[in-house]
C-alpha positions as CSV (number, residue, x, y, z in Angstrom):
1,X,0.0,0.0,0.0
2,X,1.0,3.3,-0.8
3,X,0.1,6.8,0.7
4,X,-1.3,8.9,-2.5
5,X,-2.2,12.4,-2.2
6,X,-6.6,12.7,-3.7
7,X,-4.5,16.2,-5.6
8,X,-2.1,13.7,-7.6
9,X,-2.1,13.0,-10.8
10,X,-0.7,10.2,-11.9
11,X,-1.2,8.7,-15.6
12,X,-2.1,5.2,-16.5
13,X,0.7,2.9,-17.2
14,X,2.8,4.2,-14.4
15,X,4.0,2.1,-11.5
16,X,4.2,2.9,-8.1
17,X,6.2,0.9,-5.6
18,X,5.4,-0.2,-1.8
19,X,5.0,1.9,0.7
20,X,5.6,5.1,-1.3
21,X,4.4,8.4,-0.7
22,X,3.2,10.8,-3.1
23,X,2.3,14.6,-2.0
24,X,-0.4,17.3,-3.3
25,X,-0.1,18.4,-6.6
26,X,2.7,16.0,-8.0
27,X,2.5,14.8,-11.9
28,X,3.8,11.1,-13.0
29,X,3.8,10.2,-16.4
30,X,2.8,7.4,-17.9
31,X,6.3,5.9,-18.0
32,X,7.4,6.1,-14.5
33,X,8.6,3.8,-12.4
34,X,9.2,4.4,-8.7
35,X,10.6,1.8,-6.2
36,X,9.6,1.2,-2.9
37,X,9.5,3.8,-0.4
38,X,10.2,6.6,-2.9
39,X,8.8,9.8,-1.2
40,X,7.1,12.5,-3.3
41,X,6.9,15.7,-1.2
42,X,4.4,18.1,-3.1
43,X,4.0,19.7,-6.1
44,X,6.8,17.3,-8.0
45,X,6.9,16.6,-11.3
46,X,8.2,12.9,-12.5
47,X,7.9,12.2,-16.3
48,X,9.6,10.4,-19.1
49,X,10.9,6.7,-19.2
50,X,12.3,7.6,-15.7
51,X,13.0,4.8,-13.2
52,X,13.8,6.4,-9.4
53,X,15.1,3.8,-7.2
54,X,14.1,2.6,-3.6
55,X,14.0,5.2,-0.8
56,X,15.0,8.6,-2.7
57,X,13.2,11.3,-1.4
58,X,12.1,14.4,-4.1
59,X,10.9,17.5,-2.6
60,X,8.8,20.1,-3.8
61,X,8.9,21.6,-7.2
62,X,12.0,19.1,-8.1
63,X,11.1,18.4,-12.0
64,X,12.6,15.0,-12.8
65,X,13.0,13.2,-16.6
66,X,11.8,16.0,-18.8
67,X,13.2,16.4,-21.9
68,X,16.6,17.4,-22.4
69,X,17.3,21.0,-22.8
70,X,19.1,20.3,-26.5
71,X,18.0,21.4,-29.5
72,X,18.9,18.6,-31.3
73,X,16.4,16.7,-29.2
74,X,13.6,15.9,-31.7
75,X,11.2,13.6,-29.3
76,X,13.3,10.5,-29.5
77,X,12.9,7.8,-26.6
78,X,15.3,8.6,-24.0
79,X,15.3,7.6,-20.5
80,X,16.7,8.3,-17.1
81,X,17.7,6.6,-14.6
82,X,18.0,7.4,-10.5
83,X,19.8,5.0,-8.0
84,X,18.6,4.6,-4.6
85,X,18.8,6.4,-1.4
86,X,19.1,9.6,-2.8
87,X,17.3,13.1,-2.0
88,X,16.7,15.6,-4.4
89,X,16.4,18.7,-3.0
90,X,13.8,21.7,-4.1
91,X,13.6,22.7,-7.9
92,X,15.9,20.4,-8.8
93,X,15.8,19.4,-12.8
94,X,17.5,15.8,-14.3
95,X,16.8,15.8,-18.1
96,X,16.9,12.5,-19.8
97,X,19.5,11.3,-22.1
98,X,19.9,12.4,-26.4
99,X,20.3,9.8,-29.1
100,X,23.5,11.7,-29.6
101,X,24.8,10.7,-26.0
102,X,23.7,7.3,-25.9
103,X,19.8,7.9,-24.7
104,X,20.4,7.6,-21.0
105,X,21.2,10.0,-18.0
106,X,22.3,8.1,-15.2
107,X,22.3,8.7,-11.4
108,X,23.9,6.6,-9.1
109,X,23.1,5.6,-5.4
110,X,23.1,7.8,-2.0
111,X,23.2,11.0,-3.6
112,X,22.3,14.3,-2.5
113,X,21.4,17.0,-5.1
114,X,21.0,20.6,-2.8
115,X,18.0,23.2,-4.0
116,X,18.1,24.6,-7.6
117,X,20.8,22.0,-9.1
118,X,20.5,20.9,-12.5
119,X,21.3,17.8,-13.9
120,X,21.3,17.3,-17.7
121,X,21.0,15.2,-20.7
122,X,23.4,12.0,-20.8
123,X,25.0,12.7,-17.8
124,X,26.1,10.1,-16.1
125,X,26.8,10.5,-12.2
126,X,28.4,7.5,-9.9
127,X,27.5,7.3,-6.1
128,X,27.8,9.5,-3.1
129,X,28.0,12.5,-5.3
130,X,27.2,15.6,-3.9
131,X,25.8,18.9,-5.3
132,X,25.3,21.7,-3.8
133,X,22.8,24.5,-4.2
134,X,22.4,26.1,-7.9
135,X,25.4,24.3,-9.6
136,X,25.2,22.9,-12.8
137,X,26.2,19.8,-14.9
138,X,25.8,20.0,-18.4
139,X,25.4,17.1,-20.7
140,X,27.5,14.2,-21.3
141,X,29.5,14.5,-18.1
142,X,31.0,11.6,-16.4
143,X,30.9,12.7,-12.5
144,X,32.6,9.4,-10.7
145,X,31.8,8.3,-7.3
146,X,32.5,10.6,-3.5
147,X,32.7,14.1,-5.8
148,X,31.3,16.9,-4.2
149,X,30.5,20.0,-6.2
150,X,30.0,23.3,-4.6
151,X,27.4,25.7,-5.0
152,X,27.0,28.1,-7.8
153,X,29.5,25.6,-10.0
154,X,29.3,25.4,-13.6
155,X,30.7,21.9,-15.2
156,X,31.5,22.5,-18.9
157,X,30.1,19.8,-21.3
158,X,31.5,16.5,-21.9
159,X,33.6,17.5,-18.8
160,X,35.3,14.2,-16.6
161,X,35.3,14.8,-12.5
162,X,37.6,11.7,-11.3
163,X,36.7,10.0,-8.1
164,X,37.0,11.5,-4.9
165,X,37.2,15.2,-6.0
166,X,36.1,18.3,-4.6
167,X,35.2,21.5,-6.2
168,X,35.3,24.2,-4.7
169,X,32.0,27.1,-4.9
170,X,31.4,29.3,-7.7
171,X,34.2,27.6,-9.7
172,X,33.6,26.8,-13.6
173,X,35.1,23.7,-14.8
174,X,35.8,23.5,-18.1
175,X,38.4,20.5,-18.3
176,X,38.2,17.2,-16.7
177,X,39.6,16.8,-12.7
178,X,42.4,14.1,-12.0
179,X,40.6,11.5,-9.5
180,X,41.1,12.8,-5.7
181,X,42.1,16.6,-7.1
182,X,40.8,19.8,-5.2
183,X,39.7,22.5,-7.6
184,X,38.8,26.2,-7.1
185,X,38.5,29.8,-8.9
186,X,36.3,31.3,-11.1
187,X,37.9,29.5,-13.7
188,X,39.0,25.8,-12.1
189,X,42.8,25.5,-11.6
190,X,43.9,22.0,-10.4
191,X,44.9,23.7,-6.7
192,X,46.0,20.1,-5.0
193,X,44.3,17.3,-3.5
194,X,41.3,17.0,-1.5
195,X,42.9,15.9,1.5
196,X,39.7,16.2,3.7
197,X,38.0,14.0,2.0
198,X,40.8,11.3,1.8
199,X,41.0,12.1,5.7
200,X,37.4,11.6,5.9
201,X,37.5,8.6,4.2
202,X,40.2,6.7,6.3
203,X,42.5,6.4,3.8
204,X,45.8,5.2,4.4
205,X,48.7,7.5,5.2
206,X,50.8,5.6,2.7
207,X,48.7,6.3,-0.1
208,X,48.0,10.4,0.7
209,X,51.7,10.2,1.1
210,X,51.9,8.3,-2.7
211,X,48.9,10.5,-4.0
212,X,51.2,14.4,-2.7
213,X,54.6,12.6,-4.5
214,X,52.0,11.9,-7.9
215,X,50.6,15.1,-7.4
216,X,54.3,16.9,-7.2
217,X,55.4,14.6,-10.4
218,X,52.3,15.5,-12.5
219,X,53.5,19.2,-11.4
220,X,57.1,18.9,-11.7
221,X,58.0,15.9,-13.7
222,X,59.3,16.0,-17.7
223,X,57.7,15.0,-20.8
224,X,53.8,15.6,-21.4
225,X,50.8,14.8,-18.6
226,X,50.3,11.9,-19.7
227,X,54.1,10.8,-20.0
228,X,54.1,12.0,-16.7
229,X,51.1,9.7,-15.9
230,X,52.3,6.9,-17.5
231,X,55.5,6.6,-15.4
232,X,53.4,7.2,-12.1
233,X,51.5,3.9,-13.5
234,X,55.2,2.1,-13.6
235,X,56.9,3.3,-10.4
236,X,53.7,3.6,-8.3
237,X,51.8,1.0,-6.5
238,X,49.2,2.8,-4.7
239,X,45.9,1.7,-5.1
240,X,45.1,5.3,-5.6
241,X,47.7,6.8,-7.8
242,X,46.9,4.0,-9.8
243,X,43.3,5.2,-10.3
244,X,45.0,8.7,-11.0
245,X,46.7,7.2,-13.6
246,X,44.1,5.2,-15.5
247,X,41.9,8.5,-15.4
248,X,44.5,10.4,-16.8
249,X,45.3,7.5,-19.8
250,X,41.5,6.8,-20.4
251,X,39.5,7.9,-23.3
252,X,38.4,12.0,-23.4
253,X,37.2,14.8,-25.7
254,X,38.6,17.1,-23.2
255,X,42.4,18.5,-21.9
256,X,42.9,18.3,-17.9
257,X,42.8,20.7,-16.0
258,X,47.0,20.4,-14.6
259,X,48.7,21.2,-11.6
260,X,49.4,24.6,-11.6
């Protein structure tokens, strides 16, 4: 059984986990599928092939799987995709994905998406991310698990934030983040490491020891970044520079943002 608002309108074809609540005044589309335990707080809007896993919470005026904001977006099925355990804060927006992207924005598990964020087409966020109030992720960016993004950030298209990062608030990003990096400015400069959260975290002292001698050698080192990251890959056996490292190497359409 399921607590549903008399206000709510809810369209044939949708389905509706156990034990879910749905406030005044929300809209789900045909489409929808909600797991258990998802709470609607009022005056939310869920439409599109969107599936929102068990226990998220949405609260009011969040508008979740409309179309993309593209305008090479000419009706074609899309869909998105919400893990569990996550809350969506107030007028929140997540756009589904583009034919051009692949059709599918995806977000990941225990999330936490502060007032006014937006989240748009193709995107394609891991787990634990946070973003904070009014920032922005524009399509077909890969934002890897434990990021946090501060408020009134800007993430650039296409953009890659490697695991673990922080960005720092009202910071535009505009080339992709090495995993672990701390980023701040009004344009993003690769500034260090984001020792609290490795702190945080529990990691090691060995490895935030290994990640400040990779961050030094990306700084200091000769040849290109990625020669640089290449031989990190070889003399390194951190856990964590080694992530570093296969960010760095893997596939991109953009530069990195380097150690200043």
């Amino acid at each position: 059984m399921s607590n549903i608002h008399p206000s709510a309108v809810i369209a044939d074809g949708a389905v509706i986990g156990a034990d879910c609540s749905i406030g005044p005044f929300c809209v789900i589309g045909a489409n929808v599928v909600l797991g258990d335990r998802v709470v609607l707080k009022s005056h939310v809007v869920v439409d599109g092939d969107t599936h929102i896993g068990a226990d998220t919470v949405a609260f009011s005026f969040a508008v979740i799987g409309e179309i993309p904001q593209d305008l090479k977006f000419d009706g074609e099925p899309t869909r998105l995709r919400i893990g569990a355990r996550n809350r969506i804060r107030e007028h929140v927006t997540m756009n589904t994905g583009t034919a051009q992207g692949g059709g599918e924005t995806r977000v990941g598990d225990d999330g936490l998406f502060m007032a006014g964020c937006h989240i748009a087409h193709d995107a394609q966020i891991g787990d634990r991310v946070i973003v904070v109030n009014s920032s922005a992720i524009a399509g077909h960016c890969v934002i890897e698990d434990d990021v946090i993004i501060g408020g009134l950030c800007g993430v650039h298209q296409w953009v890659r934030i490697g695991k673990g990062a922080i960005i720092g608030a009202v910071t535009m990003v505009t080339n992709d983040v090495v995993p672990h990096g701390l980023v701040q400015g009004p344009r993003g400069v690769l500034d260090g490491l984001n020792l609290v959260g490795l702190k945080r975290k529990g990691v090691a002292r060995a490895d935030i020891t290994a990640l400040r001698a990779a961050f030094q050698m990306l700084r200091d080192g000769e040849g290109t970044f990625q020669d640089r990251a290449r031989k990190l890959g070889e003399e390194s056996e951190s856990d964590y520079v080694q992530q570093m490292v296969a960010f760095i190497l893997g596939d991109t359409d953009r530069n990195f943002l380097t150690p200043g």
